[in-house]
C-alpha positions in Angstrom: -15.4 -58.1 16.3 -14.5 -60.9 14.2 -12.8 -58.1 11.2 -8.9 -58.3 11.6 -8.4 -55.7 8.3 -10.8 -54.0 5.4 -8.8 -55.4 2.4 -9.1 -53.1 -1.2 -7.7 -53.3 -4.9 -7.3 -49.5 -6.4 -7.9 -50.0 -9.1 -10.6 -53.2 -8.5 -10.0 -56.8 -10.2 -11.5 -57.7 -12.6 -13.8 -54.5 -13.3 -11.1 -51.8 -13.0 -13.2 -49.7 -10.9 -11.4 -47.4 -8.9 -12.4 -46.1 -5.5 -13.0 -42.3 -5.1 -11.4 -40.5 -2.7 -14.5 -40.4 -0.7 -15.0 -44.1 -0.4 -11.2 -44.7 0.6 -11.7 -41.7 3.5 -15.0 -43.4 4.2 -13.2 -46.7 4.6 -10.3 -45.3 6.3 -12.6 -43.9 8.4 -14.4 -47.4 9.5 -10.9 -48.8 10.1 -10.1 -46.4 12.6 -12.9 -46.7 14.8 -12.3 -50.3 14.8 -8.8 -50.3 15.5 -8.0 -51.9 12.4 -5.7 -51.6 9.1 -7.0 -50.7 5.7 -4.9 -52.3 3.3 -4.7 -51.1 -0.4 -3.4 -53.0 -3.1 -1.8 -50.1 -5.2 -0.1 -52.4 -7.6 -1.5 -50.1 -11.0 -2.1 -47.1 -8.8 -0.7 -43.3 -7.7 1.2 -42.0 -7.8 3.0 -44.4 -9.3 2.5 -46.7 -12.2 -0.3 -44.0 -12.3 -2.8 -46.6 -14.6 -6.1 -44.9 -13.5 -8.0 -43.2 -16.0 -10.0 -41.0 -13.3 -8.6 -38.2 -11.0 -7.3 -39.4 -7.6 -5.4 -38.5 -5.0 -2.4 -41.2 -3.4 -3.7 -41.7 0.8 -1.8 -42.7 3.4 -2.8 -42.5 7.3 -1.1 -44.3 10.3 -4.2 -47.0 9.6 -3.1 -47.2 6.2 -1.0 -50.0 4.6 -0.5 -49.4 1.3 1.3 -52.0 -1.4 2.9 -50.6 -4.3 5.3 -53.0 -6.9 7.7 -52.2 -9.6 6.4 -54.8 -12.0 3.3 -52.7 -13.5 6.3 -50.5 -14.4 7.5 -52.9 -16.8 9.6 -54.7 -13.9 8.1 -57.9 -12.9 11.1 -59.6 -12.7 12.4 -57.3 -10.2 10.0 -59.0 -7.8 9.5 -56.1 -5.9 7.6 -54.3 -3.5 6.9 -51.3 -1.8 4.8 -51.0 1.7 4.3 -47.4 3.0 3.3 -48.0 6.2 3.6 -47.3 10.0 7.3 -48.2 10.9 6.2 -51.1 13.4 4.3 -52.8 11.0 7.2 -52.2 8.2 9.4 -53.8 10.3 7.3 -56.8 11.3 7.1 -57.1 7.0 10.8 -57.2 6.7 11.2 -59.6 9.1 8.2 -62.2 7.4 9.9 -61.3 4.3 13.4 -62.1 5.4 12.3 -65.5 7.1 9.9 -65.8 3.8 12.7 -65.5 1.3 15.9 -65.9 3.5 17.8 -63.7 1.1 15.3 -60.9 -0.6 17.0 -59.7 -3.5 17.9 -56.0 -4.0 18.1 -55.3 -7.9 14.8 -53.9 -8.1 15.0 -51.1 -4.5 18.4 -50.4 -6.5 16.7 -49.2 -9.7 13.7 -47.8 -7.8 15.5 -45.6 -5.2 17.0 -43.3 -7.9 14.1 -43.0 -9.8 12.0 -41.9 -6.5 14.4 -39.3 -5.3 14.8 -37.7 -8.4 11.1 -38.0 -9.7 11.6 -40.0 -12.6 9.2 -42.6 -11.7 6.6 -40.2 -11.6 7.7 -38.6 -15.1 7.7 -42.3 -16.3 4.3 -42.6 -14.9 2.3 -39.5 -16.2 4.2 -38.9 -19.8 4.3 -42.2 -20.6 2.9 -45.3 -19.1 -0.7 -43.5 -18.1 -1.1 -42.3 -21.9 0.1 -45.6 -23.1 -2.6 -47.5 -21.6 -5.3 -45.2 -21.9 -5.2 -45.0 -25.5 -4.7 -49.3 -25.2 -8.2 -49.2 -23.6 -9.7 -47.1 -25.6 -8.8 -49.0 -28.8 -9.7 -52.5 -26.8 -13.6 -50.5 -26.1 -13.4 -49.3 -29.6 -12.9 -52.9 -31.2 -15.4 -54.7 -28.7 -18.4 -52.4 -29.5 -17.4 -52.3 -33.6 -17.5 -56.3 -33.1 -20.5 -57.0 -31.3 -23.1 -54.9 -32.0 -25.8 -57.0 -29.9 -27.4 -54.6 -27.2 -26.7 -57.5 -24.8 -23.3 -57.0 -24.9 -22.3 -54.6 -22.3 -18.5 -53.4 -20.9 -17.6 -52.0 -17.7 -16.2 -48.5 -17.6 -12.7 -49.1 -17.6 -10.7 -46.9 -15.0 -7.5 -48.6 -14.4 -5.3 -51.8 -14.6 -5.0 -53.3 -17.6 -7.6 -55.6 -18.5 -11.8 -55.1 -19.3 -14.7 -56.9 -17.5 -17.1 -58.0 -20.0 -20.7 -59.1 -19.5 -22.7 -61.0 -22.1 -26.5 -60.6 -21.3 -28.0 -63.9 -21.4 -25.4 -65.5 -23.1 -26.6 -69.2 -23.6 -23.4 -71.3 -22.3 -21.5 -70.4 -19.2 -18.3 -68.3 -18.9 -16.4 -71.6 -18.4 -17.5 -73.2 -22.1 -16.9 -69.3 -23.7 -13.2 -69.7 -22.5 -12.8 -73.3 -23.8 -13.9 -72.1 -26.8 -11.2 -69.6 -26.8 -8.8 -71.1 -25.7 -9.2 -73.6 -28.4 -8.6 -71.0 -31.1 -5.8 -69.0 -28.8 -7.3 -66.7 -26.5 -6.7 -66.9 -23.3 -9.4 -64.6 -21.2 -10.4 -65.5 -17.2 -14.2 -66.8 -16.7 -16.0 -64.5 -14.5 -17.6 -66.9 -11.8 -13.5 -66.9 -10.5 -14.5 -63.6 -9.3 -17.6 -64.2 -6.9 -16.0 -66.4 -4.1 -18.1 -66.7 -1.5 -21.5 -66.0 -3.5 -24.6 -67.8 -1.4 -26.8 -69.2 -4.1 -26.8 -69.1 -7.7 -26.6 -66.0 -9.7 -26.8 -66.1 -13.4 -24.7 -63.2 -13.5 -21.8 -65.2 -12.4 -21.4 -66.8 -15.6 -22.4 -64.1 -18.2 -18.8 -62.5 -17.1 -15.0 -62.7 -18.5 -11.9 -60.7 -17.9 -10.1 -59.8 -20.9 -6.3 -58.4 -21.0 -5.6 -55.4 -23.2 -2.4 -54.9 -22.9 -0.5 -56.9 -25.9 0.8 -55.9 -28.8 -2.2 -53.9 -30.7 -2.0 -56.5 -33.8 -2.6 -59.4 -31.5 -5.5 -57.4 -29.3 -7.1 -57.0 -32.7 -7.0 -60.4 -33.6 -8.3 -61.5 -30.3 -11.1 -59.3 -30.5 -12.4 -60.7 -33.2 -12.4 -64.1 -32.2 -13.8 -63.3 -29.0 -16.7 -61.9 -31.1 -17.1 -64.7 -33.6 -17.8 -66.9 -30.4 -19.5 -64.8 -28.8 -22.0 -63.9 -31.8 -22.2 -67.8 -32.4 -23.4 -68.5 -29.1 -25.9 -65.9 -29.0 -27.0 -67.7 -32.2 -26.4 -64.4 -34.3 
């Protein structure tokens, strides 16, 4: 009674996880026999910028509000978004987002609405910007596991978005002091207990975690990598 909206990320921050099919239906489900929206943060999604590694299918139902952006397609500074949703509750979003920004700007729905009505942006997404990433994950896995070899060490299957969600069994200092570390020598990665808001009590886990981006230049990836495992080796004493 007190649930205005069920509120998702696909794919998930900070793991990448994406939802299956199922589980979105399932969820979609729920929202309609409570008379509420399911909104989906589509932002890396399908069917366009198409970063998921895992086969899905793009979902939309009258319940459904779904946010798409341009800048995942190598636009950010389009500042640019796309709702698909029921025309009521588009038009209650323009008029927020004229009130919001006064004068929204229209570069970026320029660009976009030739690339949507001729399929372009779909081309863009499956030839080249799904490929592109995959392979940049793949290398980011690669590297990790080559650099630390300690069975503690573990790295969450990585089915979208661009980043990896790392977890350091045990790891003797927090998150927070593995980023300062970092940061100190260059590399900038997001402590995991950012990512349990909420959390009643205190779980270990918490601070075990960090969120690393993969999705510079290969040389500087590579480079990163190996600090991150030089500090984390040294803190595990290794």
């Amino acid at each position: 009674e007190t649930i205005g909206a069920i509120c998702v990320s696909r794919p998930t921050n900070p793991t990448g996880n994406v939802l299956t099919d199922d589980e979105i239906e399932r969820l979609t489900a729920l929202a309609q026999t409570h008379g509420i929206p399911l909104i989906i943060d589509n932002a890396y999604g399908a069917p366009f910028p198409g970063i998921i590694f895992t086969e899905t299918a793009p979902r939309w139902t009258p319940q459904t509000i779904l946010c798409m952006s341009l800048s995942k397609l190598g636009l950010p500074g389009a500042r640019t978004g796309i709702i698909i949703a029921d025309a009521d509750i588009v038009r209650t979003i323009n008029g927020m987002n004229a009130v919001i920004s006064l004068a929204p700007g229209s570069f970026g729905a320029y660009l976009a609405r030739d690339a949507v009505r001729t399929g372009a942006i779909l081309h863009l997404s499956d030839a080249v910007i799904r490929p592109h990433y995959a392979r940049k994950a793949q290398h980011a896995v690669d590297l990790l596991l080559d650099a630390i070899p300690d069975p503690r060490f573990r790295i969450h299957r990585p089915e979208g978005a661009f980043f990896l969600w790392l977890w350091f069994d045990g790891l003797p200092i927090t998150s927070q002091e593995l980023y300062d570390r970092l940061k100190a020598r260059g590399v900038i990665v997001l402590p995991g207990h950012y990512f349990f808001p909420g959390l009643e009590g205190e779980w270990r886990h918490r601070h075990e975690c960090i969120r690393m981006s993969y999705a510079g230049p290969d040389a500087k990836v590579e480079a990163g990598v190996a600090i991150i495992a030089e500090e984390v080796l040294r803190a595990y004493g290794t």
